[in-house]
C-alpha positions as CSV (number, residue, x, y, z in Angstrom):
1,X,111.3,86.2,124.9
2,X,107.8,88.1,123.4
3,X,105.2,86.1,122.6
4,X,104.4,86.5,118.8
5,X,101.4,87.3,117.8
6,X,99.8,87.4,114.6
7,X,99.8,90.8,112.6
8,X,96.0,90.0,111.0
9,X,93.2,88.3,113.1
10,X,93.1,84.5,111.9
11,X,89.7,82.4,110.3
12,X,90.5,78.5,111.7
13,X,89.4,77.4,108.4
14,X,90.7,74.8,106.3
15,X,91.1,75.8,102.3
16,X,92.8,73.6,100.2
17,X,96.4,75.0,99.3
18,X,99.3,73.8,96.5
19,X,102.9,74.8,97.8
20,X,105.6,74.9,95.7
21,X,109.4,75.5,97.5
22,X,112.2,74.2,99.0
23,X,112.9,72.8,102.6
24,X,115.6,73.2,104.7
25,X,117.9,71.2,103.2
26,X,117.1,73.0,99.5
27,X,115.1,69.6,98.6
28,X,112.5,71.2,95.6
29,X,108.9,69.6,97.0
30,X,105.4,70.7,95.6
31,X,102.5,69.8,98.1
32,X,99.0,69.7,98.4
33,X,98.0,70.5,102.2
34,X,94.7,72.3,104.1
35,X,95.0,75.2,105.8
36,X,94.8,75.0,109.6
37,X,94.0,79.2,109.8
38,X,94.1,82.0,107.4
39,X,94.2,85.7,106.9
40,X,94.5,88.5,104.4
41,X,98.2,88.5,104.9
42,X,99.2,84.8,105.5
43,X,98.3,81.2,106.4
44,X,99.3,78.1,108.3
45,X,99.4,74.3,107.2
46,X,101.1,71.8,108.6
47,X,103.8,70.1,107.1
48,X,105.7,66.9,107.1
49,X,109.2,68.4,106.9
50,X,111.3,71.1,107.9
51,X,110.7,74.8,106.2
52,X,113.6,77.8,106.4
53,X,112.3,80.1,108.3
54,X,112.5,83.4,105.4
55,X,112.1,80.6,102.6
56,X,110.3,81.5,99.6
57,X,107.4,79.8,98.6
58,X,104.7,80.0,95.7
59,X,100.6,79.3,96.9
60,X,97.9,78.6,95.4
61,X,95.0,78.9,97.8
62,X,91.8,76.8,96.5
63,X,88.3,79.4,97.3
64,X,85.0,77.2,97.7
65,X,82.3,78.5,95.9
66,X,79.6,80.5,98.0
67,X,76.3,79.5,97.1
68,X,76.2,80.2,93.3
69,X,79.1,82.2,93.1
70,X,82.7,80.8,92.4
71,X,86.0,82.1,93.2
72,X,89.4,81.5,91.5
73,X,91.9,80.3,93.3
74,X,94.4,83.2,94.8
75,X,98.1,82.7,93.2
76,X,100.7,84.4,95.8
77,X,103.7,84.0,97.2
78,X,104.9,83.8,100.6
79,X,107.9,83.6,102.6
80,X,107.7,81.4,106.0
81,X,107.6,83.4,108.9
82,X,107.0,81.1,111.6
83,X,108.3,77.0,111.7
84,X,107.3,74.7,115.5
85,X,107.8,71.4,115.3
86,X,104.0,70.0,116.2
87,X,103.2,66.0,115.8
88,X,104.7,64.6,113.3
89,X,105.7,67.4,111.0
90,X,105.8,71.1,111.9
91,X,103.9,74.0,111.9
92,X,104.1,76.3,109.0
93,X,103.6,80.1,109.0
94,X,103.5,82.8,105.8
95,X,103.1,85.5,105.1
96,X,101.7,86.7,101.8
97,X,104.5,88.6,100.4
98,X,102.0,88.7,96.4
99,X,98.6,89.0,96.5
100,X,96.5,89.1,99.6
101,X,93.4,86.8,100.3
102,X,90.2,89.0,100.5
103,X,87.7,88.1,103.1
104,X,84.7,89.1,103.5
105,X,83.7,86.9,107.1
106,X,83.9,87.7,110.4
107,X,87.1,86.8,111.6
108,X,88.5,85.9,115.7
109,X,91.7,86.4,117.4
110,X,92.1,83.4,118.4
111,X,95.6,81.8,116.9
C-alpha cells in the first residue's frame, strides 16, 4: 500500500479549533480541540471518538493576534480525509473543502 502523503506542507502548530459534525455512528457532537498541524488546505486534531472517513464537518479555526494585529477566526468546512486510531482517541485529518487558511510563515514537510 502507498504511503500517503500530505497534498500541502504542514505548520506543527496548535490553533484553537470548534468542530461541529457527526461521528461514525451519526452521534451530532460540537468540540473544542487544538490543532496538532495545519495547512492552507486542511488540519489535524485529535479526537476522542471515531470520525467517517468522507464525513462532513463545519470549523472554525481560532487565529492568534500577531503583534498588534488581529485576525478573525476562519469559518470552513471540511470533510475527513484521514482517521488512525492514536492513544486514546484517533487521529483526525481534513481537508478544507470552504475557505482556505492563509499563511504567511514558513512552513516544513515534516507530517
Amino acid at each position: 500500500m502507498a504511503e500517503l502523503r500530505p497534498r500541502a506542507n504542514r505548520l506543527q502548530v496548535s490553533l484553537h479549533v470548534f468542530v461541529t459534525g457527526e461521528d461514525a455512528n451519526g452521534v451530532p457532537f460540537d468540540i473544542e480541540v487544538d490543532s496538532t498541524n495545519i495547512s492552507r488546505g486542511g488540519l489535524a486534531f485529535h479526537s476522542e471518538f471515531a470520525i467517517a472517513m468522507g464525513a462532513s464537518l463545519e470549523i472554525v479555526v481560532q487565529r492568534p493576534a500577531l503583534g498588534p494585529r488581529e485576525f478573525p477566526p476562519l469559518f470552513t468546512s471540511g470533510k475527513v480525509v484521514r482517521m488512525v486510531p492514536e492513544g486514546d482517541g484517533y487521529s483526525i485529518g481534513v481537508e478544507f473543502t470552504g475557505p482556505k487558511l492563509m499563511i504567511f510563515a514558513a512552513e516544513t514537510d515534516s507530517v
